[in-house]
C-alpha positions in Angstrom: 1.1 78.1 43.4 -2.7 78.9 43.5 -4.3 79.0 47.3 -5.8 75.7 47.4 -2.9 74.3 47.4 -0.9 76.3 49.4 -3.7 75.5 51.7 -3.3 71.7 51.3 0.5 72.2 52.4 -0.6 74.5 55.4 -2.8 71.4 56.6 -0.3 68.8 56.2 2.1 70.7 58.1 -0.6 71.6 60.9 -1.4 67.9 61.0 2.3 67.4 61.6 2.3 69.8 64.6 -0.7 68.3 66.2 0.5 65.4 67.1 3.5 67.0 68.7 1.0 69.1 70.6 -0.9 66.5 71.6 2.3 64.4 72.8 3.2 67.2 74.8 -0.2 68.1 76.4 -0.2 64.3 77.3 3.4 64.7 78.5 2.7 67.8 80.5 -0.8 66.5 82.3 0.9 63.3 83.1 3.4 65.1 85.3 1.6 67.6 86.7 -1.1 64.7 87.7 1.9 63.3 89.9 2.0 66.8 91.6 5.9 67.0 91.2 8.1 70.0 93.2 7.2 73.5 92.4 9.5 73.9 90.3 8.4 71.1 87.9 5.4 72.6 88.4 5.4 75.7 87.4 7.8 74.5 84.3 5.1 71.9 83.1 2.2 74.7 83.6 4.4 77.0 81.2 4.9 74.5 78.7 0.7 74.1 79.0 0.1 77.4 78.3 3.1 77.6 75.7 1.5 74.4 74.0 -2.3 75.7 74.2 -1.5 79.2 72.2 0.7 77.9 70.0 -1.8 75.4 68.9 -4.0 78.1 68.6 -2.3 79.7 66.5 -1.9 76.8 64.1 -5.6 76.3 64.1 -6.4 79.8 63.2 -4.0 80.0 60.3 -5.5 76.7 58.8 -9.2 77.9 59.5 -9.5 74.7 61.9 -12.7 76.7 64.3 -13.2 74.0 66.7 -9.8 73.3 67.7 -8.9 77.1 67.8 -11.9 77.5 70.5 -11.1 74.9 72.4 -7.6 76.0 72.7 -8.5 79.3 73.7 -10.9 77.5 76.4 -8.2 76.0 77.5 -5.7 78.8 78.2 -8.9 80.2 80.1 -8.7 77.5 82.3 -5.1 76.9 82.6 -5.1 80.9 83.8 -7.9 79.9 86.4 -6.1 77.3 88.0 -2.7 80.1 88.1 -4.8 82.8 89.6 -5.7 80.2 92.7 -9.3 80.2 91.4 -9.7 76.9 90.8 -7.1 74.1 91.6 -6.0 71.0 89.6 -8.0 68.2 91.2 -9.3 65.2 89.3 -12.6 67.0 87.3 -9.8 69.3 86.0 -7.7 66.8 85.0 -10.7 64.5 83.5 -11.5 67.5 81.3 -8.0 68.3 80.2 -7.1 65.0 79.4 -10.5 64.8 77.4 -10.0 67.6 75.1 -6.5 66.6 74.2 -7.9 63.0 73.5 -10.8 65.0 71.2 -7.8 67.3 69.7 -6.7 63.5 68.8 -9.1 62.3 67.1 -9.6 65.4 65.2 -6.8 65.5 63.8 -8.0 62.1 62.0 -10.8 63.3 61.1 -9.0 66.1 59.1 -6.7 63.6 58.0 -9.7 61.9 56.1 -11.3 65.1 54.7 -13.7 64.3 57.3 -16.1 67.5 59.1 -15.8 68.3 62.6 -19.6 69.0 63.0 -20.4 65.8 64.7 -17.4 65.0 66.0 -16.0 64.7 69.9 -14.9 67.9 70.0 -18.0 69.7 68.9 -19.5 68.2 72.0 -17.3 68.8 74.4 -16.9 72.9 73.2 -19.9 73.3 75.3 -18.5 72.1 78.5 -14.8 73.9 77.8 -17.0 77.5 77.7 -18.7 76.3 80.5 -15.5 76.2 82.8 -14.2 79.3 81.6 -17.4 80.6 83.1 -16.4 79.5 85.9 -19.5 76.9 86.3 -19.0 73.4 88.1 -17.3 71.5 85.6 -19.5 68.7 84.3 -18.7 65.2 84.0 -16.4 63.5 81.3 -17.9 60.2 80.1 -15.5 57.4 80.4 -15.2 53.9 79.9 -16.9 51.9 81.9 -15.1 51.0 84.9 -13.9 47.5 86.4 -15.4 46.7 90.4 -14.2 48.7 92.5 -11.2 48.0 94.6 -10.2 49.5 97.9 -6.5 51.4 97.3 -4.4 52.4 100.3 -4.4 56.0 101.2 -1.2 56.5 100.9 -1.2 55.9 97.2 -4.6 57.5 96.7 -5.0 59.1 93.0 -6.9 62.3 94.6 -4.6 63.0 97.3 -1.9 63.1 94.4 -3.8 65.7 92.4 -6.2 67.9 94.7 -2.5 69.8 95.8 -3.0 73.6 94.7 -0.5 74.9 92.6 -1.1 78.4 91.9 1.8 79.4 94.8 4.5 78.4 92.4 3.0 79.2 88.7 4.5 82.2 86.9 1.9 85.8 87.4 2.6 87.7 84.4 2.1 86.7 80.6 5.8 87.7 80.0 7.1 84.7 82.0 4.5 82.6 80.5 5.1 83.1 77.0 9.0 83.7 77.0 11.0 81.3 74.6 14.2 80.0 73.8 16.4 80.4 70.8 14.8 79.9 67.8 14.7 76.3 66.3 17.3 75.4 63.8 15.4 71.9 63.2 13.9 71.4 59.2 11.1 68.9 58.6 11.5 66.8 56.2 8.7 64.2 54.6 10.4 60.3 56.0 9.5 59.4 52.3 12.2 61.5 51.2 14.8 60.3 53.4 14.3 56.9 52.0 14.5 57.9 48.8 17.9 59.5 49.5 19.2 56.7 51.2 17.8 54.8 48.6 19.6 56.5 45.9 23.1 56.5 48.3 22.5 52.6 48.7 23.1 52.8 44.7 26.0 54.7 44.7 27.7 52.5 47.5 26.9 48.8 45.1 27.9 51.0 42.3 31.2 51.6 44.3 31.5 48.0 44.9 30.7 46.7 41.6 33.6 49.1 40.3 35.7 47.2 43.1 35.1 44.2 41.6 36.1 45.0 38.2 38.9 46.3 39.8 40.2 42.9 41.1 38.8 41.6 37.4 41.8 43.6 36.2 44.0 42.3 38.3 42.8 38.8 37.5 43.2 39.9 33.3 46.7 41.0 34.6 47.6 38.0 36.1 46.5 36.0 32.3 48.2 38.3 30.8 51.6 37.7 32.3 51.3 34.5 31.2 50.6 34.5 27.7 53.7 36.8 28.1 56.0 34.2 29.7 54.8 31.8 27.0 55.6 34.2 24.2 58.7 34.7 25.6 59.8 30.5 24.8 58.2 31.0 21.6 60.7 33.6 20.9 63.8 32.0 22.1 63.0 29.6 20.0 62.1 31.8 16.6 65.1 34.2 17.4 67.3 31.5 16.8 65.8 30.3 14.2 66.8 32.8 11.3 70.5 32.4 12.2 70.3 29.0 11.6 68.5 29.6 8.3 70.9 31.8 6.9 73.6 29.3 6.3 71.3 26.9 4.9 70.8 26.1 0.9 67.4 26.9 1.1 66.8 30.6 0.8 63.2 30.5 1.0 62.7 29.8 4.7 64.3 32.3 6.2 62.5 35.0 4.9 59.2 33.4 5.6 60.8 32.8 9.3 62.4 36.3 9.5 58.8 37.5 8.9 57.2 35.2 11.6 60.2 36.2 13.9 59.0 40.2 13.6 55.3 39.5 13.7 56.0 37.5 17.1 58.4 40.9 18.1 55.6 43.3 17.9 52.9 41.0 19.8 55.9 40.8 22.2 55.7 44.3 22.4 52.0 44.8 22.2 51.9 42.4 25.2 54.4 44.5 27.0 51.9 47.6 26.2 48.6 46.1 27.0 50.3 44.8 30.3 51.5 48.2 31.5 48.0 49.4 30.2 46.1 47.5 32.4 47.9 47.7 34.9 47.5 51.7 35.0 44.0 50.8 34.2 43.8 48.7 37.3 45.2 51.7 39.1 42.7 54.4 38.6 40.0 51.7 38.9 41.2 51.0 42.4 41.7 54.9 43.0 38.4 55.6 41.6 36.9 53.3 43.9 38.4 53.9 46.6 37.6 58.1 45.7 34.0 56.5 45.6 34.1 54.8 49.1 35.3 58.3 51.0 32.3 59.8 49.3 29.5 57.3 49.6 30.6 56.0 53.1 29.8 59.6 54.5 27.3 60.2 53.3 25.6 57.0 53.8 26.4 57.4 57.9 25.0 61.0 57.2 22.0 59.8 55.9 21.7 56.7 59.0 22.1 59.9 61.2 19.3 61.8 60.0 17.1 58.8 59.7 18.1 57.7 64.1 15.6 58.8 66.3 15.7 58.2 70.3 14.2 55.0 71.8 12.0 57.1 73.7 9.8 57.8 70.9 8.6 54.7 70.0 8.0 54.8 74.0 5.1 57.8 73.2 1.8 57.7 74.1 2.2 54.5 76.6 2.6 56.6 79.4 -1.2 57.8 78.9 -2.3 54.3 78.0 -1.0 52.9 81.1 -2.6 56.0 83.4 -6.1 55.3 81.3 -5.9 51.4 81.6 -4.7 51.7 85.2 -8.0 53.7 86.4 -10.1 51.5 84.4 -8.9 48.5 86.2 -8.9 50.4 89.7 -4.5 49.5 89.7 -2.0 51.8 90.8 1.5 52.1 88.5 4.1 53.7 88.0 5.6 53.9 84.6 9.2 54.3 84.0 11.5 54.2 80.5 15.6 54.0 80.6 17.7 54.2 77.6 14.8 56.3 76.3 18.4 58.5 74.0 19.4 55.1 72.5 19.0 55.9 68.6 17.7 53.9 66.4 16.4 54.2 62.8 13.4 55.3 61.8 12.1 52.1 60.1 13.1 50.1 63.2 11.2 52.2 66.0 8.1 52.5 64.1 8.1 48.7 64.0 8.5 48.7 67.9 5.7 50.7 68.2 3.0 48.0 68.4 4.9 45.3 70.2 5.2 47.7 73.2 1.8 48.5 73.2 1.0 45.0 73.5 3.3 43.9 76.0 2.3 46.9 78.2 -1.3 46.4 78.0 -0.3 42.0 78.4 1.2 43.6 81.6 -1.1 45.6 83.0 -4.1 42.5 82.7 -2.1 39.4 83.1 0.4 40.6 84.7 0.3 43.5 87.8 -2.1 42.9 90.7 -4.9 44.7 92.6 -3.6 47.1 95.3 -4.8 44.9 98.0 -3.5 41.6 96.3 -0.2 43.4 96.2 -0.1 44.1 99.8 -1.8 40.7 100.3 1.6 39.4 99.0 3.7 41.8 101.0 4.2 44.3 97.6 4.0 47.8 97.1 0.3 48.6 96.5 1.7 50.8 93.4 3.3 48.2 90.9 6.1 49.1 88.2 6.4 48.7 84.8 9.9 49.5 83.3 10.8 49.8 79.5 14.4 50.1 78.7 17.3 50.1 75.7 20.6 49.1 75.7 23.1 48.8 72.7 24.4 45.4 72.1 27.0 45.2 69.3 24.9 46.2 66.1 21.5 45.3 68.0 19.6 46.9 70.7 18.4 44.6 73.7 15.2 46.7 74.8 13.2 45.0 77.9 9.4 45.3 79.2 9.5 44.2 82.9 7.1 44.5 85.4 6.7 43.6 88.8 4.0 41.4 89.0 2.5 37.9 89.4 4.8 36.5 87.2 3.4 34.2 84.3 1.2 31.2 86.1 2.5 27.8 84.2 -0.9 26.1 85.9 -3.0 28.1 83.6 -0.8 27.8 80.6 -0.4 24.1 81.2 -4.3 23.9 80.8 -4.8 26.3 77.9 -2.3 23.9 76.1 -4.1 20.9 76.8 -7.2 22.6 75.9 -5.4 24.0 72.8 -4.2 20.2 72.1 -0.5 21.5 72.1 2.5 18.8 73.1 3.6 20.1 76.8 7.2 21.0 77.0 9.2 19.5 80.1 11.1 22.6 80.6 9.5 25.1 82.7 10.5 28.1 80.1 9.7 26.4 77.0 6.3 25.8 78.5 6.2 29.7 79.5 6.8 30.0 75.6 3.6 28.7 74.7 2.3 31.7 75.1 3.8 33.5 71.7 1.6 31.0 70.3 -1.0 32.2 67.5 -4.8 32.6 70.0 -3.0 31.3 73.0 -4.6 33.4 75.6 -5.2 32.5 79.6 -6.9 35.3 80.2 -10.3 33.9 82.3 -12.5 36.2 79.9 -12.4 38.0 76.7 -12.0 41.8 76.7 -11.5 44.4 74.6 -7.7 44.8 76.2 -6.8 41.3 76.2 -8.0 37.8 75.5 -8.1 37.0 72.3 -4.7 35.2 72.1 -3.5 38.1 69.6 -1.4 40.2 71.4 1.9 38.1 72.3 1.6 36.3 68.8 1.9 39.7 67.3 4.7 40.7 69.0 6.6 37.7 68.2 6.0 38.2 64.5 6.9 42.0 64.7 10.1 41.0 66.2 10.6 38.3 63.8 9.8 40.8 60.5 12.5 43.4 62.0 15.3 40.7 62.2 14.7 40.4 65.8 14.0 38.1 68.4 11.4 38.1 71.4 12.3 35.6 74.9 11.0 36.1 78.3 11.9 35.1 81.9 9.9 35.2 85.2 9.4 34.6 88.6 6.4 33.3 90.2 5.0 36.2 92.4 8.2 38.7 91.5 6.9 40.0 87.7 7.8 39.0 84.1 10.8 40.4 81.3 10.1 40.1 78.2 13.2 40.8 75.7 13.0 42.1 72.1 16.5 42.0 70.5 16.5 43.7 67.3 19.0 45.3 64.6 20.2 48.6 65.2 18.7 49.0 61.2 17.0 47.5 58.5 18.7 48.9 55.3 22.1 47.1 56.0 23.0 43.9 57.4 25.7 42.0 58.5 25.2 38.5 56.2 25.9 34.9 55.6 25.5 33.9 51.9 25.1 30.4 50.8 24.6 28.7 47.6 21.0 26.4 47.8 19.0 24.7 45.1 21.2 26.7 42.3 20.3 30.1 44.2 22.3 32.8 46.2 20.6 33.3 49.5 22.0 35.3 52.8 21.1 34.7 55.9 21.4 37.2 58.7 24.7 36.8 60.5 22.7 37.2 63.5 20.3 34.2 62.9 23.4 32.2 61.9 24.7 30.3 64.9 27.7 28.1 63.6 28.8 26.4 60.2 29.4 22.6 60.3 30.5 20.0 58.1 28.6 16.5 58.1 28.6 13.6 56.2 25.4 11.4 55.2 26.3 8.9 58.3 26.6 11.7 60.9 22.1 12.1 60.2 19.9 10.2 62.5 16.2 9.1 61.7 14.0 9.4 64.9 10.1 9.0 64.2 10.7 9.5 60.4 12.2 12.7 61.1 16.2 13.7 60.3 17.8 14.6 63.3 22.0 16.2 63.3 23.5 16.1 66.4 25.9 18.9 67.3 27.8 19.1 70.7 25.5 16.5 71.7 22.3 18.4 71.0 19.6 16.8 68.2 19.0 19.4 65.7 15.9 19.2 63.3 17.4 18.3 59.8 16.3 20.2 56.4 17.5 21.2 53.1 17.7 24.5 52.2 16.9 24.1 48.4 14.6 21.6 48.8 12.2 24.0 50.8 12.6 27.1 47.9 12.3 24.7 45.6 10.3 20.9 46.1 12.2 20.1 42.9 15.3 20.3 44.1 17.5 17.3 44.8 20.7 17.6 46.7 24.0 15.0 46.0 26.2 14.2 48.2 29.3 15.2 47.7 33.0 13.2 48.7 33.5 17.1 51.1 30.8 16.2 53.1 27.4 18.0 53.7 27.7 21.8 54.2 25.6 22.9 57.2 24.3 26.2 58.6 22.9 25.8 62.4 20.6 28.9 62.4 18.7 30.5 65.7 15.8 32.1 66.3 15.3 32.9 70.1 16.1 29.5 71.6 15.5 27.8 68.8 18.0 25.5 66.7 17.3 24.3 63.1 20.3 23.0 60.7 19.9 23.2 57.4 21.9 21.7 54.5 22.8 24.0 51.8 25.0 23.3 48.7 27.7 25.4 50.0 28.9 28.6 52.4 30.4 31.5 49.7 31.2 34.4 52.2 30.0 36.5 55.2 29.9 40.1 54.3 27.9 43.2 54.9 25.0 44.2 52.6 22.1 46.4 51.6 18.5 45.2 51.3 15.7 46.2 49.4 12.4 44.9 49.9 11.0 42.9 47.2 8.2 45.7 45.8 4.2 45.3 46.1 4.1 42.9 43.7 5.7 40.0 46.0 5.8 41.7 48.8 4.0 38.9 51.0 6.6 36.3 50.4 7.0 34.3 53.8 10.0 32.5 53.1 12.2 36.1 51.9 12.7 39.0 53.9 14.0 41.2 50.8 16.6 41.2 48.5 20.6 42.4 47.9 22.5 42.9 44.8 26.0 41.8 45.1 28.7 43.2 43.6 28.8 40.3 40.6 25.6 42.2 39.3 23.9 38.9 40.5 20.6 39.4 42.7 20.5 37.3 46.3 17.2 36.8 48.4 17.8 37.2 52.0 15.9 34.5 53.9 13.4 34.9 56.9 14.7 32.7 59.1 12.2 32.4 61.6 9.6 31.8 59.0 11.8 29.2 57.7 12.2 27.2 60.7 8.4 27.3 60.9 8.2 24.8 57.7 10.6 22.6 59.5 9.1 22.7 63.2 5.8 21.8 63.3 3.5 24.2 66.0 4.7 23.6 69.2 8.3 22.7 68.3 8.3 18.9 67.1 10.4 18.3 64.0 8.6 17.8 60.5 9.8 15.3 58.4 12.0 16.0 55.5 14.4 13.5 53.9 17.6 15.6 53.6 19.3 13.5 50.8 16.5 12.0 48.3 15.0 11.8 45.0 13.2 14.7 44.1 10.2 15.3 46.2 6.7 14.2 45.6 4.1 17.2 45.2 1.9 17.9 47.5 -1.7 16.5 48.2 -3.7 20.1 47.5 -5.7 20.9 50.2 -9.1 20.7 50.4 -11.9 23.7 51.5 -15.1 24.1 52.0 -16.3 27.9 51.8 -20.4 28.3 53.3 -21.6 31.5 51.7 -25.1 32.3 50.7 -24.3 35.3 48.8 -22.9 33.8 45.0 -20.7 37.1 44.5 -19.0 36.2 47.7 -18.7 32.8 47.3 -17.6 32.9 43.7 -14.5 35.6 44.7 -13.7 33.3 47.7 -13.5 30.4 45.5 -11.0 32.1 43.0 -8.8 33.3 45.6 -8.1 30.1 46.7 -7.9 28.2 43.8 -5.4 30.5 42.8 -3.4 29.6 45.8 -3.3 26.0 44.9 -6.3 25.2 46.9 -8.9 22.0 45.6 -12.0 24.0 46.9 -15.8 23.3 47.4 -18.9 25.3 48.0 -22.0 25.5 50.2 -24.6 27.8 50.1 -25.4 27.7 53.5 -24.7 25.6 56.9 -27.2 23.1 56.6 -25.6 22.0 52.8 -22.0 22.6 54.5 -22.8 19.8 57.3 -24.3 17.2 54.5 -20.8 17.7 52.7 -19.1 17.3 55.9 -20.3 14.0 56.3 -20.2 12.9 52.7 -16.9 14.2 51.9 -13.2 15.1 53.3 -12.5 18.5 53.9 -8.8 20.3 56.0 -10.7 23.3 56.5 -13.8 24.9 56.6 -14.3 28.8 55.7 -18.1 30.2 56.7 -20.5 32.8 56.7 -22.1 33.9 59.8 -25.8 34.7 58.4 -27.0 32.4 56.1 -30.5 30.5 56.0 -31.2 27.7 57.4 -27.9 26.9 59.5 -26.1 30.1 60.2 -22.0 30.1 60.9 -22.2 29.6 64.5 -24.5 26.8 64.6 -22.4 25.3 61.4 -19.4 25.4 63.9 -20.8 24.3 66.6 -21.6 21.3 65.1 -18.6 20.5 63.9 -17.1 20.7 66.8 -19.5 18.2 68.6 -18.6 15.8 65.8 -15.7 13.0 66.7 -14.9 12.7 63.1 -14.1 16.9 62.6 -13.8 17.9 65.5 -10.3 19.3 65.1 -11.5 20.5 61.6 -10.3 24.4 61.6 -13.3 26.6 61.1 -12.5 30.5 60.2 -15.7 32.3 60.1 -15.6 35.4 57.8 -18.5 37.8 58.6 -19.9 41.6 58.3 -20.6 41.4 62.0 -18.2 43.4 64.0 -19.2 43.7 67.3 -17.5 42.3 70.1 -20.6 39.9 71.6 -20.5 38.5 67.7 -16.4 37.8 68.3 -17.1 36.2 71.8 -20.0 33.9 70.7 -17.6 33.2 67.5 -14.4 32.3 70.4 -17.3 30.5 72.1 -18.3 28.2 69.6 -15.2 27.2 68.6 -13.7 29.0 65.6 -10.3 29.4 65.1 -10.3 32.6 63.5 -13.1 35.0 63.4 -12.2 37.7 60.4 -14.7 40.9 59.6 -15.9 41.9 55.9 -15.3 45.2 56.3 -11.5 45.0 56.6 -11.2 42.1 54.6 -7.9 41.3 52.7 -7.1 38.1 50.7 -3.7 37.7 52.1 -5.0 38.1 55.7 -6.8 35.5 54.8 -4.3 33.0 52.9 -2.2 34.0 56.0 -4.7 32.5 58.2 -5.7 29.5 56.1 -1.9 28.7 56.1 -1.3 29.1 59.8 -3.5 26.7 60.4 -2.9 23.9 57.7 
């Protein structure tokens, strides 16, 4: 191997080792910040230095300069503070915290192939050598700050940090740099692991399918035996026969029957042979198998293992977000994780990942109070937010909770009216609203919160891993939010139906009950089929009819076959054309080619050789419940459906290349689309023409995007028209005058992707 690309490898592996570095810097600052016992102390300042040299190290061997300075800056520092010349106040701190932030973002830089020269780190090298100098450290530029608030002195940030700690740190290098046992851990790529469990997922369907052809056998046997009990009359009868022809005149018969008589003998006896052959055949099969199972089985819970990792690291990195957010917004928590060893597989907590980050930082700006509010309302001035797991069967339950102000159904009562959504009588399914796509009641936009993203993408994160998202509260006490989700992804306990000529599964999770019905047990209410079960209306729909508009379903003298499937605390029932089995399989995602397919989660092959879709069911109970939970309309038993009005778009771009790509993209998505080359020919259309949706430019002559949209919205006749303005400006003023306007989406060139943008377009039609 030549030395550019052992080099290559070096880097990948140092990249690797960075971000464990930087988790444990974060971990290490984040405690010693709370000034914990001595003890603690002088641990977490050990594990400091231990961290600082070893990153060193990596540095050096991968030529990485910068990062190998700073480090050694660093240690210089971190011997300061042990030698009582300097103590760990807050300037300390801020400069700590910034280098591992710039060792961060370094480490994405390298990632991209991208030079260090101008990057964060280069600029703060100056100010790392000037503490080692023992020079006043300078400050670290921040984020601006919210109004300051006063905070209780009691729970006063510098108070907790000024403490000295040199009295309990370790003097001499040896009891700094002393280790443990070596590690016997191996990296290995994730990519790999899935391949193996790929490949073992194989070998278990292989296993099965050599199960069924097992019981085949034993179905062959079973025909078998009873072509032999009918040869057996057949001989009876023919056995007889020659006796009776032997005393006869006619001495031509017999020989003819003696002949059919032994011809009948031997396929008596080749029956008796290719009995007792299949059933020895039947025999190793089933002991083949069942050799197959003891193998596979193993090794596929081996594999699981390997793949589980603790809870606690999709928890990583949230403690520093909530310590940054938390002195931006002058509040005072404390952070706390349980169930942090509950394991869970890979695939699964990397999924988690962003839905935490959202509901912590939904928490920290809708959700905890100021200091002085909190002891306004008789609180602690130091609110809680509390992350924890617990196993529930096959699914973990894992809960965000804080205690704050609780979710204020005034304000969401208003957005909803202002959003034109149907109010719910019950107080939770009002609370609910909020998982709505840009449902927001924040007061202003920000860049943590506002935009009516963050809770939306949560519920379709939960959704996407087979999960579920809820939430209770108390007025003035805080707010839980619940994710329930699979302990993995690559197995699943399932419910397979027959719909529309297809084999589909369900997760046995989603699937509440099964029910049978007959066509008088369905109720019309508003044009919409309604089944009630234990005295509860269910929305109606059939299953084939929604994979395939062509379908028709017959009734049948049995009665309609029903599955009643749930997603969070909603019901829908859905007619299929009958239950086969519940059983546990193994999904495979559907490739990159149809990878974006709303109504299928993935797909399983069954043991018949015979490939079944598994079914999102919460993005199937979307085409039945219209936003905001009322039924849609759809005749359960009828003649095949009608297709489809196409909808119709208007796209406002002044650049033809743009417009022209726009237009085939949504053609090809069964869209009837029209053009405008800029706002002023979009608002003539408007009024000329009927339009669903609109889909503009920002800068354009004449009438820009904004204007375009504002307009529309002043109009009686559109103003409910969605507008999605698709633009090159990025910057957050351009986003808030977009929100201010009226658009319903604002999306940016620069990351543009089609199906982000059919996505949208669909969400709203």
């Amino acid at each position: 191997m030549d030395k550019s690309k052992i080099m290559q490898r070096l880097m990948a592996t140092f990249l690797e080792e960075l971000e464990e570095y930087v988790r444990s810097f974060n971990q290490d600052l984040l405690a010693l910040e709370k000034n914990p016992p001595p003890e603690e102390q002088a641990q977490r300042f050990k594990t400091l230095f231990r961290t600082a040299h070893s990153l060193k190290g990596a540095a050096r061997a991968v030529n990485v300069d910068p990062i190998e300075a700073a480090c050694h800056s660093l240690e210089e520092i971190l011997v300061s503070v042990r030698d009582g010349e300097r103590f760990l106040g807050q300037e300390v701190f801020a400069l700590l915290f910034a280098a591992v932030d710039a060792f961060e973002e370094a480490g994405m830089r390298l990632r991209e192939q991208q030079d260090l020269a101008d990057a964060p780190l280069a600029a703060l090298l100056p100010r790392l050598e000037a503490a080692c100098r023992g020079a006043a450290l300078p400050a670290v530029e921040k984020a601006p700050s919210a109004p300051k608030q006063p905070v209780p002195a009691q729970h006063d940030a510098q108070a907790r940090v000024e403490a000295p700690v040199a009295a309990s740190l370790p003097t001499g290098a040896e009891n700094i740099w002393d280790g443990g046992a070596g590690s016997t851990s191996v990296r290995v790529a994730a990519e790999k692991l899935d391949s193996l469990l790929a490949r073992v997922g194989e070998l278990q369907v292989a296993q099965r399918r050599i199960e069924a052809r097992a019981t085949d056998l034993l179905g062959l046997q079973d025909l078998v035996a009873q072509w032999k009990s009918d040869w057996k009359r057949v001989d009876h009868f023919f056995g007889k026969a020659p006796r009776a022809a032997d005393s006869a005149a006619d001495r031509g018969t017999p020989a003819l029957t003696k002949r059919v008589a032994k011809t009948l003998r031997q396929a008596g006896e080749n029956l008796r042979l290719l009995d007792k052959a299949l059933e020895r055949l039947a025999l190793t099969m089933t002991s083949d198998s069942r050799l197959l199972d003891q193998v596979t089985r193993p090794l596929d819970d081996d594999v699981r293992r390997i793949r589980m990792l603790p809870f606690a690291d999709a928890c990583a990195g949230l403690d520093r977000m909530i310590r940054d957010l938390a002195q931006t917004m002058n509040k005072d928590v404390e952070f706390n994780i349980e169930g942090g060893a509950v394991e869970l597989d890979r695939s699964i907590l990397e999924g988690l990942k962003d839905p935490l980050r959202h509901l912590v930082r939904n928490a920290l700006d809708h959700g905890i109070e100021l200091p002085a509010e909190r002891l306004r309302a008789r609180k602690p001035a130091r609110a809680t937010i509390r992350i924890s797991a617990a196993l529930r069967g096959s699914q973990v339950e894992i809960t965000v909770a804080d205690d704050g102000r609780g979710i204020d159904l005034g304000n969401v009562r208003a957005q909803a009216r202002r959003h034109k959504i149907e109010e719910p009588a019950d107080d939770r399914e009002l609370a609910r609203l909020i998982f709505q796509p840009g449902f927001s009641t924040a007061s202003i936009i920000t860049d943590v919160s506002g935009r009516g993203v963050g809770l939306d993408v949560v519920k379709n994160a939960a959704e996407s891993l087979h999960g579920t998202v809820d939430l209770s509260f108390t007025v003035g006490l805080g707010t839980r939010f619940i994710l329930t989700v699979p302990l993995t992804l690559t197995t699943l306990r399932a419910v397979l139906v027959r719909a529309g000529g297809r084999t589909c599964a369900f997760a046995g999770a989603n699937v509440q009950r099964m029910v049978k019905a007959r066509v008088s047990d369905i109720r019309t209410v508003s044009g919409r089929e309604i089944l009630t079960c234990d005295g509860v209306p269910l929305p109606l729909a059939v299953l084939g009819s929604i994979l395939d508009p062509r379908f028709v379903l017959e009734a049948t003298h049995d009665g309609l076959s029903i599955v009643i499937v749930a997603s969070g605390a909603r019901r829908v029932a859905f007619i299929v054309d009958e239950v086969l089995t519940e059983q546990e399989i193994l999904i495979k995602n559907l490739g990159t080619r149809i990878r974006r397919v709303p109504l299928v989660a993935g797909a399983t092959l069954l043991p018949s050789g015979q490939i079944a879709l598994v079914l999102n069911a919460a993005n199937l109970m979307r085409t039945v419940l219209r936003e905001g939970g009322v039924p849609t309309a759809r005749r359960p038993i009828q003649a095949a459906t009608p297709v489809a009005v196409r909808k119709r778009l208007l796209i406002v771009e002044d650049s033809m290349t743009t417009r022209t790509l726009m237009k085939s993209i949504l053609e090809a998505a069964g869209f009837e689309i029209a053009t405008a080359v800029d706002g002023q020919a979009a608002w003539h259309d408007l009024q000329h023409a009927q339009f669903d949706l609109v889909v503009s430019d920002v800068d354009m002559p004449n009438m820009d995007g904004f204007d375009l949209t504002a307009a529309i919205r002043a109009s009686q006749p559109h103003a409910e028209m969605p507008v999605i303005l698709v633009t090159a400006r990025e910057s957050e003023a351009d986003k808030a005058r977009g929100i201010e306007v009226g658009a319903n989406a604002y999306l940016v060139k620069s990351g543009f992707d089609q199906r982000n943008l059919l996505e949208t377009i669909h969400q709203m039609l």
